[in-house]
C-alpha positions in Angstrom: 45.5 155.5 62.3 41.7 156.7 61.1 40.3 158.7 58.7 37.1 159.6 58.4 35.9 160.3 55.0 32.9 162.7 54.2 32.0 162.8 50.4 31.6 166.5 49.7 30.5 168.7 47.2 32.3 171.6 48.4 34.6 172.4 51.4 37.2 174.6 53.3 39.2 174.8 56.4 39.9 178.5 57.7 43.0 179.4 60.0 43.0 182.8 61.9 40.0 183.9 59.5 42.1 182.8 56.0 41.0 180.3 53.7 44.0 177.7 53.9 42.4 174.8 51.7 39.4 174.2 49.9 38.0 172.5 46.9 34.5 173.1 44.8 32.8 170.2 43.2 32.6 166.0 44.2 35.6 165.4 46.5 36.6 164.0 49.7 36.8 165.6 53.7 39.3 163.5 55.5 39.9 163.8 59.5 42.9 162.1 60.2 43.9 160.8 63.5 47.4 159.0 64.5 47.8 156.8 67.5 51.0 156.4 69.1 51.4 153.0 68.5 50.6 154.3 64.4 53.9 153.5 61.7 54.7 155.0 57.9 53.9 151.6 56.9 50.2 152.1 58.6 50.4 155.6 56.9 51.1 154.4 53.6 48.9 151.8 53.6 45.8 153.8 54.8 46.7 156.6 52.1 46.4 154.1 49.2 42.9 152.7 50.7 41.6 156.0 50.7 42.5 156.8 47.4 41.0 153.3 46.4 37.9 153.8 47.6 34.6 154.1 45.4 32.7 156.1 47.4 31.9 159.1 44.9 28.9 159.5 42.6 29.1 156.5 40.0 31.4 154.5 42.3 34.6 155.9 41.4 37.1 156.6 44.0 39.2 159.9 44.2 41.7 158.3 41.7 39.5 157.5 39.3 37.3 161.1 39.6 40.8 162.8 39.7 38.8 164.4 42.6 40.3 166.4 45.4 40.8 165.7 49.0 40.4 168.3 52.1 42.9 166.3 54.6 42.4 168.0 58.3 44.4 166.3 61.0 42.2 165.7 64.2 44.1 164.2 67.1 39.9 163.8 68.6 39.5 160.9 67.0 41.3 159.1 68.9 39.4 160.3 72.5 38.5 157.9 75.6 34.9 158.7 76.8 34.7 155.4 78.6 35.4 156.9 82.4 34.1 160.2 83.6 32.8 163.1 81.5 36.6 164.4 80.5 37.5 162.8 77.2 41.3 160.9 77.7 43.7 161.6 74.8 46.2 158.5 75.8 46.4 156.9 72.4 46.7 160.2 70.3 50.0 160.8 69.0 51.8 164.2 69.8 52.6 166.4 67.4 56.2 165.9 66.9 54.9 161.7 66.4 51.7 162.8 64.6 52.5 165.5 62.0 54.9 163.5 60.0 52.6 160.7 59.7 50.2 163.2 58.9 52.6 164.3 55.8 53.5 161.1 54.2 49.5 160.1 54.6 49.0 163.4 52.4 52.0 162.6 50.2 51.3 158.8 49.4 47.7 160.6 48.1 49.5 163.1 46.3 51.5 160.1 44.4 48.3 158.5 43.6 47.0 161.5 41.6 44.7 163.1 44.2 45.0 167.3 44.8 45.1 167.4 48.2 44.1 170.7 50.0 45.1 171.0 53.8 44.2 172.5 57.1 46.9 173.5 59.4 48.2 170.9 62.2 47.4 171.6 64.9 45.7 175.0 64.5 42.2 175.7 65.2 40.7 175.5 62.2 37.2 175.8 61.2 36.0 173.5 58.6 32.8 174.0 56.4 31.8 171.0 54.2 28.4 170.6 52.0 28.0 167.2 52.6 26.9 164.4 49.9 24.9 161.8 50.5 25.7 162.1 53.3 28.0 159.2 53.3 30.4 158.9 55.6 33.1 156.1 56.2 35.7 155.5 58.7 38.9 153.5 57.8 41.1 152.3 60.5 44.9 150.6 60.4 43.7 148.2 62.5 41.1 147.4 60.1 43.2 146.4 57.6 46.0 145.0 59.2 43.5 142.3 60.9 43.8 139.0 58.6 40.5 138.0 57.0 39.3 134.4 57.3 37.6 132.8 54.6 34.2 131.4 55.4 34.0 128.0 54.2 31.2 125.7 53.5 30.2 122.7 56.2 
């Protein structure tokens, strides 16, 4: 699974011309991407880094800003670009895989405090941020599953 987080000022995902999420003020974009190889357990635990996170003015994380989330499910990230000029979506996840992975990534926020607004998956949305910083970070299951080894002294 990866996220890409965008700290925002403002932001809004239209479907078919309607506003379908938004937020105004210091908040979180989040592009989400699921990989077919991608679990709840991968889910969960991305969620709950996200929500960690102190990437918002002061270095307070959504939790702590009780600041919203824009959470737009983009299936992109996860494109091949290393043969040819066509991109290879192998490693996304299809829909029926992808959008409940999707869910209980936007639910384990939810239980950590954070209002999280929506786009529609798998609509073509349009998506209008004013971005902070800009500052921009991507978090990736793979990431954080990887054991970290401690450097030690010779």
């Amino acid at each position: 699974m990866r996220a890409v987080l965008q700290r925002a000022r403002s932001a809004s995902v239209v479907v078919d011309g309607e506003v379908v999420g938004s937020f105004e003020g210091e908040g979180l974009v989040i592009l989400l991407g699921v990989t077919v190889d991608d679990t709840e357990a991968e889910a969960v635990q991305v969620a709950r880094k996200v929500a960690g996170l102190r990437m918002l003015d002061g270095e307070r994380s959504l939790t702590d800003a009780r600041a919203p989330a824009l959470v737009v499910s983009q299936f992109t990230l996860y494109g091949d670009v290393r043969k040819g000029r066509r991109p290879s979506w192998t490693r996304a996840a299809k829909g029926d895989q992808a959008e409940p992975l999707y869910e209980r990534f936007t639910a384990e926020l939810e239980a950590a405090g954070v209002r999280v607004e929506r786009g529609v998956f798998g609509a073509d949305m349009d998506v209008t941020l004013t971005n902070a910083g800009p500052f921009t970070l991507i978090v990736d299951s793979d990431d954080l599953a990887a054991p970290r080894q401690a450097n030690s002294a010779i």
